[in-house]
N, C-alpha and C positions, 0 to 999 in steps of 0.2 A: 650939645652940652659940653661944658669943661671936662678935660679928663686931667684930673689930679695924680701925679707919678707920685708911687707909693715904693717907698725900699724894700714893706714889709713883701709885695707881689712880686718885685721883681726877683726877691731873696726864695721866695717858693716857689717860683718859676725856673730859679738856676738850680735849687737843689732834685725839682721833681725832672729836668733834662737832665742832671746829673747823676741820678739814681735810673733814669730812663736806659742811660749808656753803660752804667754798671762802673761804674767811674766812683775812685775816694774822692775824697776833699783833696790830698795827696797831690794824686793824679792832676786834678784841674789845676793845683798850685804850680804844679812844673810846668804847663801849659802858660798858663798866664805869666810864669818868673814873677810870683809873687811867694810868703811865706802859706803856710798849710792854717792859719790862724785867720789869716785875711777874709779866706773861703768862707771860713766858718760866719764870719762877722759880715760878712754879704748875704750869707744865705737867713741871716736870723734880720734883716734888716738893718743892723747899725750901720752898717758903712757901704756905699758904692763904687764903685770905681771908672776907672777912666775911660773917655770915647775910645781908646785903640783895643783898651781890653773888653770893650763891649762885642767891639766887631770882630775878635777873636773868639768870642764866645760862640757870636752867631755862627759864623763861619763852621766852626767844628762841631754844632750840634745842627748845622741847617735851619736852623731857624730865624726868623726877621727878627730884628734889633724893635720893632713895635709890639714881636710879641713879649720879649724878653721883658722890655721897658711897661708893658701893662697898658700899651696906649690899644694894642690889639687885642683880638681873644684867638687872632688865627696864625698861628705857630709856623706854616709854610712862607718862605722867602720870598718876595716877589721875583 
């Protein structure tokens, strides 16, 4: 089957790793060098961001960019 990338998954997907590590919006906004607004508007679906900030994401929570992106359901990195 097609799998359809959805903001709204991938935005409950960063907030539930980011409450997983006990991390603010804040927090991950310094990480990424982005504003603390941004966060938010990722985590609710409006807005995605870029390939380099994906892979930073992955990277600091361990997790695969397939899970983050909703293409997986299995969270561990290849």
């Amino acid at each position: 089957g097609v799998i359809i990338f959805s903001r709204e998954q991938f935005g409950q997907r960063l907030y539930e790793m980011r409450k997983k590590n006990h991390e603010t919006q804040a927090d991950l906004a310094t990480l990424l060098e982005c504003v603390k607004s941004h966060i938010s508007e990722m985590e609710s679906g409006k807005k995605i961001t870029t390939a380099e900030k994906i892979v930073l994401i992955c990277e600091h929570y361990h997790i695969s960019s397939d899970y983050l992106l909703g293409l997986s359901d299995d969270p561990s990195p290849r």
